[in-house]
Backbone as CSV, one residue per row, in Angstrom:
resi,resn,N_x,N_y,N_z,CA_x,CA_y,CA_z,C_x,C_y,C_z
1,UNK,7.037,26.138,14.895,7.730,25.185,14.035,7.449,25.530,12.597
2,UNK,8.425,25.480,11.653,8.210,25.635,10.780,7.192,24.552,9.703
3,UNK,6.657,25.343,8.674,5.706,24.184,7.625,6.180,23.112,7.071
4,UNK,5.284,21.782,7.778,6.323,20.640,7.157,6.528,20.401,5.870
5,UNK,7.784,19.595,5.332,8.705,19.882,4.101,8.192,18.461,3.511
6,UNK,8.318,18.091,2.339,8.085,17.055,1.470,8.969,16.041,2.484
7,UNK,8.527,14.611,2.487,9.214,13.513,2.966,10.346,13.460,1.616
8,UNK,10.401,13.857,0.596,11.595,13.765,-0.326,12.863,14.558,0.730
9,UNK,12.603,15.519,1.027,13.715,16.448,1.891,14.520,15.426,2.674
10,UNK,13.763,13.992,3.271,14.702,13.165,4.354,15.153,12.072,3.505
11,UNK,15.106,12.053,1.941,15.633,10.911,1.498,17.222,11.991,0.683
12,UNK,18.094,11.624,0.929,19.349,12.304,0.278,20.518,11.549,-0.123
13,UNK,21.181,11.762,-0.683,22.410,11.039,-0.922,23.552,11.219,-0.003
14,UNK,24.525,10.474,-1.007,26.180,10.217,0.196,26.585,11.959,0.257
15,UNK,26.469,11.757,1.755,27.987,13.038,2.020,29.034,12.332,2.201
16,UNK,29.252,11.134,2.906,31.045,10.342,2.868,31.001,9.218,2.162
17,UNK,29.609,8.492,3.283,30.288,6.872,2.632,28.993,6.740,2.723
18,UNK,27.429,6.158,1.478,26.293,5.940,1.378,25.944,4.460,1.732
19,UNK,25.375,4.134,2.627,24.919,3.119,3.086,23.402,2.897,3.330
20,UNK,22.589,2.269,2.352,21.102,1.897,2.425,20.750,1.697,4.005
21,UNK,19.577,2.595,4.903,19.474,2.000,5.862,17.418,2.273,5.664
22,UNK,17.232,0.909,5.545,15.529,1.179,5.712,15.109,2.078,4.505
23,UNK,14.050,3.042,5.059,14.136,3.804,4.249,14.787,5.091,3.782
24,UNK,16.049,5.639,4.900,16.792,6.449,4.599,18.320,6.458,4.631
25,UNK,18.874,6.907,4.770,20.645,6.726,4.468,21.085,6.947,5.837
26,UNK,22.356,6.366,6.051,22.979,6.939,7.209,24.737,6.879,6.742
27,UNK,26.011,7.070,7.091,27.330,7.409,7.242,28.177,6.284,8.070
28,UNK,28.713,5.634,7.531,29.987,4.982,8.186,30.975,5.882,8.129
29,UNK,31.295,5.883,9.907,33.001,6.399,9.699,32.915,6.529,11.318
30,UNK,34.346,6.803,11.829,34.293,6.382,13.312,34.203,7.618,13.457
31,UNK,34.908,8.615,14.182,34.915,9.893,14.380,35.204,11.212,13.766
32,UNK,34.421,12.534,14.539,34.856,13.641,13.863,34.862,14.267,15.033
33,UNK,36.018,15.072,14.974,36.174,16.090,16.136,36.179,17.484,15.770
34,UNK,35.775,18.470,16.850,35.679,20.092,16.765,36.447,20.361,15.676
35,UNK,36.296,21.211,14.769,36.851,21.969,14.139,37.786,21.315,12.522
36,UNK,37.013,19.412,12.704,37.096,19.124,11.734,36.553,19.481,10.386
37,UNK,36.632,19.333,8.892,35.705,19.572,8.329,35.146,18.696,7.629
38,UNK,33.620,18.659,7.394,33.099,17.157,6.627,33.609,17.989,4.745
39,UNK,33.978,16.951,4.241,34.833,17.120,2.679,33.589,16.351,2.143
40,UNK,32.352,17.164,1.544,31.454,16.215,0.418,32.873,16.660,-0.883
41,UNK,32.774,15.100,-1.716,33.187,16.185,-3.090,32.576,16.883,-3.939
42,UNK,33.952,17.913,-3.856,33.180,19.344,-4.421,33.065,18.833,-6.639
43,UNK,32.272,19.922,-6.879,31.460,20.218,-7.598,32.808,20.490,-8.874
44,UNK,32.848,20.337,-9.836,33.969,21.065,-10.914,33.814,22.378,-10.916
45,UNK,34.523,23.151,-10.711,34.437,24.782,-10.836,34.263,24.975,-12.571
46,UNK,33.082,26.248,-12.167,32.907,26.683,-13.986,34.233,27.220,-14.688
47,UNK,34.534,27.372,-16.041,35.280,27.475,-16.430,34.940,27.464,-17.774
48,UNK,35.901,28.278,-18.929,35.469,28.336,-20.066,35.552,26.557,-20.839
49,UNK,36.098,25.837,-20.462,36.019,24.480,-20.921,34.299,23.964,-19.907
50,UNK,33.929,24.369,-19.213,33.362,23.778,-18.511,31.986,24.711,-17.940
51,UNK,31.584,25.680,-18.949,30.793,26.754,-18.211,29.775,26.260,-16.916
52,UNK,29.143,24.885,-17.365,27.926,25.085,-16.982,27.974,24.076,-15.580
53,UNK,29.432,24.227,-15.023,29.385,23.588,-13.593,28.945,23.922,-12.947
54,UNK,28.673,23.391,-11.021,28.206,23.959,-10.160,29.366,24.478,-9.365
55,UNK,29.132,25.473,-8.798,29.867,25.807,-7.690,30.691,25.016,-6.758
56,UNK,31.957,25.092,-6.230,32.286,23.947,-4.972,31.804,24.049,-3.876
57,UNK,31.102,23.288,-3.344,30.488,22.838,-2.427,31.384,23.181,-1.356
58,UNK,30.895,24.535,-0.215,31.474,24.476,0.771,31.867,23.743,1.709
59,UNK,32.542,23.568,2.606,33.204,22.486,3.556,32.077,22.852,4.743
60,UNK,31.776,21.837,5.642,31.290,22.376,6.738,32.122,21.985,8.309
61,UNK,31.834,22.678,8.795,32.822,22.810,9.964,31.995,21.741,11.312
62,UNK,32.560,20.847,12.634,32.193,20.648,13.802,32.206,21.756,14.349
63,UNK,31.429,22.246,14.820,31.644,23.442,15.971,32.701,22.975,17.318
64,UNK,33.008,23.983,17.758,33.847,23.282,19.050,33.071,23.718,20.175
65,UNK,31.713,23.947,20.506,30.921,23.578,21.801,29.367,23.474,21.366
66,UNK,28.782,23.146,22.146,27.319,22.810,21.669,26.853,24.213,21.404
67,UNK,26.145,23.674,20.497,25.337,24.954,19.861,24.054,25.191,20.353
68,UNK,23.732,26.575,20.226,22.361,26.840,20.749,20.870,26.519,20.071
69,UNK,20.684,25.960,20.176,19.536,25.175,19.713,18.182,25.019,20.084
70,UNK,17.257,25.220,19.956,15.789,24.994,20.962,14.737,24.051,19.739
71,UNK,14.144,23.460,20.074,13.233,22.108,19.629,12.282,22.027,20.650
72,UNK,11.541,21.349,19.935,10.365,21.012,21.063,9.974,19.859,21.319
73,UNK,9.708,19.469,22.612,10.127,18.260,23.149,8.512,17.320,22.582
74,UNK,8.587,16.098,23.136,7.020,15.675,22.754,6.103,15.874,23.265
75,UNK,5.900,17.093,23.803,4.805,18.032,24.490,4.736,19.054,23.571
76,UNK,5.456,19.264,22.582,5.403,20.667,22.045,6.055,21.683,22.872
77,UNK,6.490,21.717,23.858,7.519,22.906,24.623,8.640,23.293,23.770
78,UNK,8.957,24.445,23.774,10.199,24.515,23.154,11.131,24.552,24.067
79,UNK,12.203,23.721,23.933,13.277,23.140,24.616,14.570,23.582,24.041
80,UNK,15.513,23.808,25.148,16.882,24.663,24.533,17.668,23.305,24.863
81,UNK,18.382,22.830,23.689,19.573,21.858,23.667,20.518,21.485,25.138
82,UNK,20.604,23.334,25.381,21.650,23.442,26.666,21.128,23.239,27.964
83,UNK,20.173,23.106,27.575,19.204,22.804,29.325,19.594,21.660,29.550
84,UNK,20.193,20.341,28.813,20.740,19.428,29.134,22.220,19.252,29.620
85,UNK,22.851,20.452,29.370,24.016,20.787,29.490,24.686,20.573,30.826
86,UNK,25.895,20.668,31.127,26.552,20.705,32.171,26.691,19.418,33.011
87,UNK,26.800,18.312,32.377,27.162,17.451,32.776,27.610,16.433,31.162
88,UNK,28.512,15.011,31.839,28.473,14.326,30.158,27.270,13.966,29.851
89,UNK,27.132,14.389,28.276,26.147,14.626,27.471,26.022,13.766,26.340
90,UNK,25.336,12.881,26.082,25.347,12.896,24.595,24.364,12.604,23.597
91,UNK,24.295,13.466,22.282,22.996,14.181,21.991,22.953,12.745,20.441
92,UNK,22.030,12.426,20.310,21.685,11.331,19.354,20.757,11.772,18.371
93,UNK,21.268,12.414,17.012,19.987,12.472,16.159,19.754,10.905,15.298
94,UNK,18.391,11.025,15.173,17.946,9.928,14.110,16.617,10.148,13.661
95,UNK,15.828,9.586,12.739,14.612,9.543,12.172,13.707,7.951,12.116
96,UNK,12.370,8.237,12.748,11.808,6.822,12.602,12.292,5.828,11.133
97,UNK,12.544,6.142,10.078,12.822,5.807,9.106,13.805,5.120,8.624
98,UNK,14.614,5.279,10.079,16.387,4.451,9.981,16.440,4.004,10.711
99,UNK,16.444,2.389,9.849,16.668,1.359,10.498,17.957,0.993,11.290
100,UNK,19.141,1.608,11.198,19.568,1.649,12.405,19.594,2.360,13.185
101,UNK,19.255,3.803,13.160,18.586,4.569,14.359,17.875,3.652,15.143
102,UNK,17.366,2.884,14.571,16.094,2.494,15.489,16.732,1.324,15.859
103,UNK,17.682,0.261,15.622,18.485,-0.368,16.170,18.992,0.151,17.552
104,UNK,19.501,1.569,17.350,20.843,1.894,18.637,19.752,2.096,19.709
105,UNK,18.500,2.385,19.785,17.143,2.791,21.398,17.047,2.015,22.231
106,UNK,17.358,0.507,22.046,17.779,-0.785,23.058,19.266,-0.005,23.494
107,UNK,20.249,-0.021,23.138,21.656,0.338,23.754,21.405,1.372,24.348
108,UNK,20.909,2.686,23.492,20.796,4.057,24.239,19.826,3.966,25.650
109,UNK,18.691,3.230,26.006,17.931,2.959,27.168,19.154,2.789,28.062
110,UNK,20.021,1.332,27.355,20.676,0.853,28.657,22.009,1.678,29.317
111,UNK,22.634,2.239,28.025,23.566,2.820,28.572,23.310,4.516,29.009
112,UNK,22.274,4.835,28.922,21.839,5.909,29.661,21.284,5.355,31.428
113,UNK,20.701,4.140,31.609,20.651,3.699,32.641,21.721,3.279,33.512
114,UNK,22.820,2.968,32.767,24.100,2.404,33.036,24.971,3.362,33.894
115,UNK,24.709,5.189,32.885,25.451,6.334,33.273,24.553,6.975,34.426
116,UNK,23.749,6.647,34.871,23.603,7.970,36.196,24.193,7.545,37.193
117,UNK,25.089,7.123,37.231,26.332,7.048,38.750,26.747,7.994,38.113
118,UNK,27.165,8.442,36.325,28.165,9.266,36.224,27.159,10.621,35.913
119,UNK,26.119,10.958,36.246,24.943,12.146,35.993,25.361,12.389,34.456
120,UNK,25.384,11.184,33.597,25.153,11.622,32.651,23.652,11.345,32.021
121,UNK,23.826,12.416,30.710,22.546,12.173,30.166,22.645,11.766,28.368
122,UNK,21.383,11.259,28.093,21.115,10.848,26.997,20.003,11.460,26.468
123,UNK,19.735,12.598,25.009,19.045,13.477,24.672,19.142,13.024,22.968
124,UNK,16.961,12.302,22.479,17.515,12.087,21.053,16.876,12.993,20.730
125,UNK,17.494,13.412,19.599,16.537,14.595,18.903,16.450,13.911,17.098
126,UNK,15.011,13.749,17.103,14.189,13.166,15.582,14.239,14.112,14.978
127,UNK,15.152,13.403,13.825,14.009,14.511,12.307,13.760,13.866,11.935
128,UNK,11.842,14.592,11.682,10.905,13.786,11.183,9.744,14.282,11.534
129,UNK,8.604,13.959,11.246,7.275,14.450,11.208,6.977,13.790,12.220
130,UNK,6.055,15.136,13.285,5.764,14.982,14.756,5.167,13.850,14.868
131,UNK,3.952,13.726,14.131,3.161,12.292,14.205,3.799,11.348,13.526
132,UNK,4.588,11.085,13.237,5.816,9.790,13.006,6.146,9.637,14.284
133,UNK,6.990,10.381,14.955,7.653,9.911,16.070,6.381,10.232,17.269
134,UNK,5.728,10.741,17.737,4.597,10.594,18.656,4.369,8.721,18.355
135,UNK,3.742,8.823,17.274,3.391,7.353,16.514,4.185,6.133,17.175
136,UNK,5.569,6.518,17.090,6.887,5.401,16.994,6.849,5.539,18.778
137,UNK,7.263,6.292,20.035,7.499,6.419,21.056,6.055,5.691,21.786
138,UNK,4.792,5.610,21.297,4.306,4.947,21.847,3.927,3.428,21.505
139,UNK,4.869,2.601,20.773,5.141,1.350,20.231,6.442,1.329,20.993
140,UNK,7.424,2.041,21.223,8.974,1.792,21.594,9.305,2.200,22.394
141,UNK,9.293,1.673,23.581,9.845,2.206,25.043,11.684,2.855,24.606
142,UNK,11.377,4.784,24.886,12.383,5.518,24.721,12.434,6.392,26.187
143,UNK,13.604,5.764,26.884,13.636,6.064,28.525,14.544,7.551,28.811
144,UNK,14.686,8.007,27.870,15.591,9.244,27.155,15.065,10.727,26.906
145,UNK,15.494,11.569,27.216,14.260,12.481,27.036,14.774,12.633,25.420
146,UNK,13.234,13.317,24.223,13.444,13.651,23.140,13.201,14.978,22.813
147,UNK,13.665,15.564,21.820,13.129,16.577,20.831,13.077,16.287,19.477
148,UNK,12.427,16.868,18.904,11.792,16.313,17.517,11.790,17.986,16.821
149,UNK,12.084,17.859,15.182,11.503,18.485,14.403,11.590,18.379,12.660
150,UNK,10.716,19.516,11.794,11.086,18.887,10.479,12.008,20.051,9.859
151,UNK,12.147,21.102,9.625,12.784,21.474,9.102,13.834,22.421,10.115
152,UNK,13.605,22.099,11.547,14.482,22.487,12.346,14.849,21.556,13.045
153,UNK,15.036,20.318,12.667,15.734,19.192,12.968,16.758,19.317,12.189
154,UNK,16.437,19.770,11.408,17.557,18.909,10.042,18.613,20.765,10.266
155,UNK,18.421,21.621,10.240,18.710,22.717,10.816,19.785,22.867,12.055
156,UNK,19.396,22.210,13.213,19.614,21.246,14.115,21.321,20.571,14.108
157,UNK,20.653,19.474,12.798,21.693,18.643,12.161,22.831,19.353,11.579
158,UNK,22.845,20.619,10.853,23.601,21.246,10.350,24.335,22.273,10.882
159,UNK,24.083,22.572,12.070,24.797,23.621,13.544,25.740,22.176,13.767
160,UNK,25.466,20.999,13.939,26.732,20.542,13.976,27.338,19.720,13.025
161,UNK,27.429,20.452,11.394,27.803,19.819,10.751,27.749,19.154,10.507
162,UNK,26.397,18.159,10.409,26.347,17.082,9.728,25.756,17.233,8.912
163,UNK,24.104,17.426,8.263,23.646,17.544,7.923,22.045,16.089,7.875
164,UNK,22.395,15.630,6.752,21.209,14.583,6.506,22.047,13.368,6.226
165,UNK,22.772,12.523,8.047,23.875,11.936,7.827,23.486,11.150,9.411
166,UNK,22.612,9.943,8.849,21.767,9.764,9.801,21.976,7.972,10.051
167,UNK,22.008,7.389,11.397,22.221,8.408,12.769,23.506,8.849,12.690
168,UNK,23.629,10.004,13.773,24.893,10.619,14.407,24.640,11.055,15.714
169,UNK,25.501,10.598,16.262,25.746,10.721,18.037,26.917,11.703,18.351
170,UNK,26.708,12.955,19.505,28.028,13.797,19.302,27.984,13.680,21.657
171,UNK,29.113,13.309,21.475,29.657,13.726,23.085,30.117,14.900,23.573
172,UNK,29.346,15.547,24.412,29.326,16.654,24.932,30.054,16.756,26.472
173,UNK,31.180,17.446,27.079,31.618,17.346,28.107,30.535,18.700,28.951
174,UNK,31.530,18.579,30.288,30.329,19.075,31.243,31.168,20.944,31.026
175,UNK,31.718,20.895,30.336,31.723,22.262,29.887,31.144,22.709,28.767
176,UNK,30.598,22.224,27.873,29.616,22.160,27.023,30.721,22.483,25.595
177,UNK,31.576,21.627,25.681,32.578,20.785,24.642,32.536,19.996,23.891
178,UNK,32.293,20.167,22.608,32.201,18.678,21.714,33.430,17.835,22.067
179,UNK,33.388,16.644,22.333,34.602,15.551,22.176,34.862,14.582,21.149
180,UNK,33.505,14.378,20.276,33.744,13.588,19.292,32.355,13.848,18.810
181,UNK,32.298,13.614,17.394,30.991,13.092,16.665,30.811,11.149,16.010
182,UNK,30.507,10.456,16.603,30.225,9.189,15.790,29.328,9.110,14.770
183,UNK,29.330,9.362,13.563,28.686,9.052,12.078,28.584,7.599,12.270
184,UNK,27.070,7.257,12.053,26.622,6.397,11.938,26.364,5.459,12.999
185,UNK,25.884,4.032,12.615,25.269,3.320,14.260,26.653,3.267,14.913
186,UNK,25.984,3.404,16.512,26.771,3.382,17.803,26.988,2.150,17.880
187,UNK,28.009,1.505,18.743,28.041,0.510,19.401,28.278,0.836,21.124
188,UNK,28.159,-0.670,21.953,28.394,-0.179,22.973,29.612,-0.036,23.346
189,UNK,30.597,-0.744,22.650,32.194,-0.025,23.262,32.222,0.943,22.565
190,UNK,32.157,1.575,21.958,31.833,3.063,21.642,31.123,3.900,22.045
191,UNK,30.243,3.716,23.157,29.394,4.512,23.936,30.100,4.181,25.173
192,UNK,30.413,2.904,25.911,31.663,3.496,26.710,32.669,3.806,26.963
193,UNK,33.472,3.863,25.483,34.699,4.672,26.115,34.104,5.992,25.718
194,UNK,33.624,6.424,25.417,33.346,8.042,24.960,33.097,8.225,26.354
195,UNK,31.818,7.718,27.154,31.759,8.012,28.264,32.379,7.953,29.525
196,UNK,33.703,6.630,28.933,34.217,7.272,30.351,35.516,8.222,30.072
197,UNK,35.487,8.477,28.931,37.045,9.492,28.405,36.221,11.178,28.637
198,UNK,35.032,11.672,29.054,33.835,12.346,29.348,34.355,12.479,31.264
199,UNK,34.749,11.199,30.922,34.241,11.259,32.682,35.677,11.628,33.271
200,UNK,37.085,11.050,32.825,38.190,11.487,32.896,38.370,12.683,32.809
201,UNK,38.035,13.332,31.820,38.038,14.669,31.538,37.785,15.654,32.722
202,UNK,36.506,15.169,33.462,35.303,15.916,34.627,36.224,15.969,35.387
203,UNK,37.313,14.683,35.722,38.089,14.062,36.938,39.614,15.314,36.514
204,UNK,39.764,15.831,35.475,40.820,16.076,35.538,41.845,14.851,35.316
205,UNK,42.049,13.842,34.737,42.653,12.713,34.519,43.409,13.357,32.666
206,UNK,42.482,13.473,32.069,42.720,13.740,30.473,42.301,15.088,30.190
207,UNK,42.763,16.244,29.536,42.523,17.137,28.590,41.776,16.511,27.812
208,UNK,41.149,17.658,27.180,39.729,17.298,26.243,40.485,16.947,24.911
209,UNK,41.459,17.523,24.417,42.570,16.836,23.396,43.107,15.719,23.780
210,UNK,43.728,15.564,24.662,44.092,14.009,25.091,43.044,13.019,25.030
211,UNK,41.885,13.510,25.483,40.892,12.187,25.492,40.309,11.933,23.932
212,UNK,40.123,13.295,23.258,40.009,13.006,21.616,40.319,12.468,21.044
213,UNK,42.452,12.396,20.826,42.642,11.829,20.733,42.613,10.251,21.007
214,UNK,42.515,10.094,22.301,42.323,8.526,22.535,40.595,7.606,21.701
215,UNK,40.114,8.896,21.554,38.460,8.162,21.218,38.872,7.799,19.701
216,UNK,39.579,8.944,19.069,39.720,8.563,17.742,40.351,7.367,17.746
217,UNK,41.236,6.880,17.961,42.217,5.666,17.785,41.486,4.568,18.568
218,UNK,40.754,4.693,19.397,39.530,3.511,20.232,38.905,3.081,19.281
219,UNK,38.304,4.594,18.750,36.947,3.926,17.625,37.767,3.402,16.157
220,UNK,38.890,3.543,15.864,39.394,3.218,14.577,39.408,1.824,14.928
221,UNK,39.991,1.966,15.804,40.611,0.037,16.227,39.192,-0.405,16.377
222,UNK,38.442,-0.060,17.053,37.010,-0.824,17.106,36.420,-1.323,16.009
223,UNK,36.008,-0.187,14.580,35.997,-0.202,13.618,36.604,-1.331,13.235
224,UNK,37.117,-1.327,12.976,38.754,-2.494,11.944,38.770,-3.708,12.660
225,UNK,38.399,-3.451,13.963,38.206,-5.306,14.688,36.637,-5.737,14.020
226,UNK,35.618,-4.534,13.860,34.283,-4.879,13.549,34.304,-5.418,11.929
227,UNK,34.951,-5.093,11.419,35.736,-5.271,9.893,35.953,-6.471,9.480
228,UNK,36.787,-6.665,10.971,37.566,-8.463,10.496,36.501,-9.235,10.630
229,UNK,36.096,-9.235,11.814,34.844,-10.183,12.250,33.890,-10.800,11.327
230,UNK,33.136,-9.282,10.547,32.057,-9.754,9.417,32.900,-10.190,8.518
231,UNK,34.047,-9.406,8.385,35.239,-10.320,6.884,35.565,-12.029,7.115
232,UNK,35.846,-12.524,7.987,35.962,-13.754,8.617,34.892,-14.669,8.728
233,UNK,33.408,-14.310,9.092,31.863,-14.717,9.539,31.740,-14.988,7.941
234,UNK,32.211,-13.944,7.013,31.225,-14.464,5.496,32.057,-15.015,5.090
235,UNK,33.808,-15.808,5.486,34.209,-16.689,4.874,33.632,-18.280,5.499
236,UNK,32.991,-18.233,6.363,32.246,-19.200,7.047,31.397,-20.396,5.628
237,UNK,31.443,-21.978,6.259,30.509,-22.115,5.138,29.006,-21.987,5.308
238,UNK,28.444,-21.688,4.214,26.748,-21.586,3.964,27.033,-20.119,4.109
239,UNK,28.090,-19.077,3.865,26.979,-17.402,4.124,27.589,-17.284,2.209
């Protein structure tokens, strides 16, 4: 493992949409699929009006299948991403530090308990300092297997395009297919339709584009019903 990095490295700013969580940031937005690209805005290009700009900020890409990856689990083993592979998958980064990371480990228990009729699995992988999360897993029943790391977490994070955009949950089919990325906290109708549009897929029911599509327009509408709700709740009296 590489030498751990300043705790400044896990505090960062907005790549889309900046939302205070605890002590670190995480991303609202419903989905991203393969071969989307995350758009930070770019930088002003230098120019004789403008010498002393920065460069534009490259785009970064979803990969369109899981990437090869190895971490080490909380034994210290080094663990390959894909050893989880070949069945629906879905891989959860977060850091003790985010408070809604640490919100979604009640849902992720249950709906990983929920999925082994469908042999799926649930795999979180921390960035963060080993003795943080050693620390945190034995206070917080996590029924999930983990991998953890610090500067190959975040490494990790950036094979699938996200970067330091925390939490993010990505669904993996049993061909080892991205189907969607969810930026930011999960919910549970968003953890089951991913999983059962995963499971359609297995069945031959939906193409992995057909079911994409359907997750995107699930999670928008989900989104936008979650929208009204708190919009409606704070016209309530006393909030």
């Amino acid at each position: 493992m590489t030498e751990p990095v300043s705790r400044a490295r896990f505090i960062v700013g907005p790549l889309i949409v900046l939302i205070a969580g605890g002590a670190g940031f995480f991303i609202y937005r419903s989905t991203i699929k393969p071969e989307q690209s995350l758009t930070p805005v770019p930088a002003v290009p230098a120019s004789a009006e403008n010498p002393a700009a920065e460069p534009v900020t490259e785009k970064k890409k979803v990969p369109d299948t899981l990437p090869d990856i190895t971490l080490a689990n909380l034994d210290g083993k080094p663990t390959k991403l894909r050893s989880f592979a070949g069945r629906p998958l879905m891989v959860n980064f977060w850091a003790t530090w985010c408070a809604p990371c640490r919100r979604e480990i009640p849902l992720l228990n249950k709906i990983r308990a929920q999925r082994k009729a469908q042999n799926a699995e649930i795999v979180g992988v921390a960035v963060d300092f080993k003795e943080d999360v050693l620390k945190f897993v034995n206070e917080v029943p996590i029924s999930y297997p983990l991998l953890m790391g610090e500067e190959d977490g975040l490494a990790a994070a950036e094979a699938f395009g996200m970067g330091m955009a925390f939490p993010f949950s990505v669904f993996i089919d049993s061909k080892q297919r991205i189907l969607t990325i969810k930026l930011g906290e999960l919910h549970e109708d968003e953890a089951n339709f991913a999983f059962d549009r995963l499971r359609d897929i297995d069945n031959g029911i939906l193409t992995r584009e057909a079911a994409q599509a359907a997750v995107a327009d699930a999670f928008k509408e989900m989104a936008d019903k979650r929208a009204g709700d708190e919009a409606e709740a704070d016209k309530k009296p006393g909030k």
